[in-house]
Backbone as CSV, one residue per row, in Angstrom:
resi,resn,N_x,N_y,N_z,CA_x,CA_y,CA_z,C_x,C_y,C_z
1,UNK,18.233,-5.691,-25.323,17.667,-5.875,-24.014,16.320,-5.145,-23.938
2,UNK,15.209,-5.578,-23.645,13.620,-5.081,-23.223,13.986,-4.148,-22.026
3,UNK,13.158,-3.381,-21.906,13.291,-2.709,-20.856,11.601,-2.376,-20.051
4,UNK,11.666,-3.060,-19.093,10.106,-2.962,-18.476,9.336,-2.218,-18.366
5,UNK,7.910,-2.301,-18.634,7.312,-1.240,-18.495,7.509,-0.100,-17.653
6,UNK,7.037,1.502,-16.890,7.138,1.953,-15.850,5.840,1.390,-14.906
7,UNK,5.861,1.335,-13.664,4.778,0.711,-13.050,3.742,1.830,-12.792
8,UNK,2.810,1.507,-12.898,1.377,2.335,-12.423,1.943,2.805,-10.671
9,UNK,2.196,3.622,-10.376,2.656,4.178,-9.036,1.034,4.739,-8.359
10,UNK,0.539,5.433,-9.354,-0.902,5.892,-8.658,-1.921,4.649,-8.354
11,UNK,-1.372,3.242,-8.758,-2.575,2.219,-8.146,-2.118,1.790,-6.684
12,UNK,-1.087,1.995,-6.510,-1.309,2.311,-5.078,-1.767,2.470,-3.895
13,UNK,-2.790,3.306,-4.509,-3.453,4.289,-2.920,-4.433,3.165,-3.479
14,UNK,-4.521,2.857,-4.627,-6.280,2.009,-4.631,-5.866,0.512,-4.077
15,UNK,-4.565,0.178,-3.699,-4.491,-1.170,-3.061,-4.645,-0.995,-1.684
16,UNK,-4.144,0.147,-1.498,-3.805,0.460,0.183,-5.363,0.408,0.754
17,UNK,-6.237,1.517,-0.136,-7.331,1.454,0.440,-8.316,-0.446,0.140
18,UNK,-7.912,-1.034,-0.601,-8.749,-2.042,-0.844,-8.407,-2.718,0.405
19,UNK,-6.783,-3.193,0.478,-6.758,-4.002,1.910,-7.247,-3.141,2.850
20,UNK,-6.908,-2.117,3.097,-7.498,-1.438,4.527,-8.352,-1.894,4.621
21,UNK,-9.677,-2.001,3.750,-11.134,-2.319,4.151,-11.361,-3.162,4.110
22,UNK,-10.580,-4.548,3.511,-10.324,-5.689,4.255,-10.186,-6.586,5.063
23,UNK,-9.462,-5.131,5.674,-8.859,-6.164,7.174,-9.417,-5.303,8.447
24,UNK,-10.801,-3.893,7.756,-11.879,-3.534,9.074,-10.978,-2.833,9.876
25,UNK,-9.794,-2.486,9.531,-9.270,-1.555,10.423,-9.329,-0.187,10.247
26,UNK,-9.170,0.754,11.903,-9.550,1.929,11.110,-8.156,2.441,11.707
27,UNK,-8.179,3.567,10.471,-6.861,4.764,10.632,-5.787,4.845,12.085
28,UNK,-6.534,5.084,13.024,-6.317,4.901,14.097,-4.911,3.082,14.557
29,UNK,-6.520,2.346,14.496,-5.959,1.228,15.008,-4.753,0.465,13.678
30,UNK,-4.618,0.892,12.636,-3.389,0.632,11.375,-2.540,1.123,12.443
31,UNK,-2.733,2.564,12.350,-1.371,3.447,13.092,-0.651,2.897,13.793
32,UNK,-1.352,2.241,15.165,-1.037,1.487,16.384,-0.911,0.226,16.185
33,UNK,-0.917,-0.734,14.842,-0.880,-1.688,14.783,0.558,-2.138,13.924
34,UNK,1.090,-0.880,12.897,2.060,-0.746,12.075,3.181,0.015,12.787
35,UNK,3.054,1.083,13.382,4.061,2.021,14.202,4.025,3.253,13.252
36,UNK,3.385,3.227,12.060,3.656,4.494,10.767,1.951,5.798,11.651
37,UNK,3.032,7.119,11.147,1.712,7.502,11.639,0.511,7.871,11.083
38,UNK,-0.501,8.439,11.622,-1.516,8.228,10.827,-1.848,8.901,9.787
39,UNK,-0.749,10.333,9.494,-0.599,11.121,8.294,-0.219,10.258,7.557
40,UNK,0.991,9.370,7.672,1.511,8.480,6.448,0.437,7.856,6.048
41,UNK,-0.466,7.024,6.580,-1.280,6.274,6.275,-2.552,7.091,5.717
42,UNK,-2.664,8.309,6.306,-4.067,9.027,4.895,-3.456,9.539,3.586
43,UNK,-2.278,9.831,3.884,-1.040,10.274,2.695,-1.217,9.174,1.366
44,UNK,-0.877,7.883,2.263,-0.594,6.394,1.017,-2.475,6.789,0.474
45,UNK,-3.204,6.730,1.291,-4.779,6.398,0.606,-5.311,7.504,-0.130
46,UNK,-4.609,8.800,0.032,-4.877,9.557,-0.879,-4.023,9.783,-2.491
47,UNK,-2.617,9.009,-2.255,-2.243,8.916,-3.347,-0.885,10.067,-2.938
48,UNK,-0.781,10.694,-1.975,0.325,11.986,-1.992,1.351,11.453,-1.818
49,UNK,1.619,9.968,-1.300,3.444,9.534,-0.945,2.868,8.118,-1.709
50,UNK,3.828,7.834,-2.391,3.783,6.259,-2.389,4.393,5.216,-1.058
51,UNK,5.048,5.767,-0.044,5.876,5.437,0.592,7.137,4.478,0.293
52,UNK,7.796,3.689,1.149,8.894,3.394,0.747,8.764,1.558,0.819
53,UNK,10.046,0.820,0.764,9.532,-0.439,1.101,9.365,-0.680,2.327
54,UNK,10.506,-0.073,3.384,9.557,-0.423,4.455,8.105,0.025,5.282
55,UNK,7.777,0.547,4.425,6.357,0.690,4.935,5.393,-0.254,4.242
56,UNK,5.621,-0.558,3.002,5.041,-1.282,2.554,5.144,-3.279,3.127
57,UNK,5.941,-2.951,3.399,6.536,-4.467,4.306,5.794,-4.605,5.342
58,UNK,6.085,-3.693,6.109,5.156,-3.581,7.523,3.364,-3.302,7.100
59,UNK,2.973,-2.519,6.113,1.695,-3.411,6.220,1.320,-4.373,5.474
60,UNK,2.127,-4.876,4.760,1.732,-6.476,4.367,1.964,-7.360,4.873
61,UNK,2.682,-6.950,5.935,3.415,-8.189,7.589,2.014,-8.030,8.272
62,UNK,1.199,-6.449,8.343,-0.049,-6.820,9.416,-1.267,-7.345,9.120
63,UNK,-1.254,-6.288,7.513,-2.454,-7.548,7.057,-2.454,-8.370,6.729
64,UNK,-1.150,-9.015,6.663,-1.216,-10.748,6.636,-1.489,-11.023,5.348
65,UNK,-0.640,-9.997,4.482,-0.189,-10.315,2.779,0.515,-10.206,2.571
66,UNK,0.703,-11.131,1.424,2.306,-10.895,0.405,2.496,-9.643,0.235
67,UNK,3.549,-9.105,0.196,3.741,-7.936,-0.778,3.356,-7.862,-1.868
68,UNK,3.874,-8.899,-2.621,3.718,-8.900,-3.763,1.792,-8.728,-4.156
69,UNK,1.361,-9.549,-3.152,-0.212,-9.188,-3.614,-0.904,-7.710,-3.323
70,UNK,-0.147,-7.318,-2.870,-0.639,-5.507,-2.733,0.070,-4.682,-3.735
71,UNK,0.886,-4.830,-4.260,1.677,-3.965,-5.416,1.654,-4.332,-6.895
72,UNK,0.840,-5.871,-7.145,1.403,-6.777,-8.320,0.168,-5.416,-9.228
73,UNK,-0.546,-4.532,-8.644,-1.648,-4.115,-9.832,-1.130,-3.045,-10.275
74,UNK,0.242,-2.312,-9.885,0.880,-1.239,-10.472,0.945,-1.681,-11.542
75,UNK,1.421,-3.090,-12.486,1.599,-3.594,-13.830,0.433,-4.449,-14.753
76,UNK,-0.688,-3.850,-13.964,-1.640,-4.109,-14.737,-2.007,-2.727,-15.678
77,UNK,-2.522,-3.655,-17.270,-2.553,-2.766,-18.235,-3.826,-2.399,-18.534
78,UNK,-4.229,-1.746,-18.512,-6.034,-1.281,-19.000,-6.019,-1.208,-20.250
């Protein structure tokens, strides 16, 4: 049996911040737009929590992405 790579966990904060600036929202208005607060959300962009799935659900429900398209770059290989 193969056993899968481990995923890049630190690309992360670099997706979080790519959509953020995406979708022109600021810190603030995420906060109030997700319900997470706004420590969680400088936390994910600095890289200190990965958070969990449901946080990750809820902001790919607001910015109006797949999940999968915000997380698929943890398994990209350099």
């Amino acid at each position: 049996m193969h056993t899968p790579p481990e995923p890049d966990m630190a690309r992360l904060a670099r997706a979080f911040k790519v959509h953020k600036a995406n979708s022109g929202m600021t810190y603030d208005q995420l906060a109030d737009a997700t319900g997470l607060a706004r420590q969680t959300l400088l936390n994910l962009a600095a890289g200190r929590t990965y958070g969990d799935l449901r946080t990750w659900l809820i902001l790919a429900k607001v910015w109006e992405v797949d999940l999968d398209k915000i997380t698929s770059k943890v398994w990209d290989v350099q």
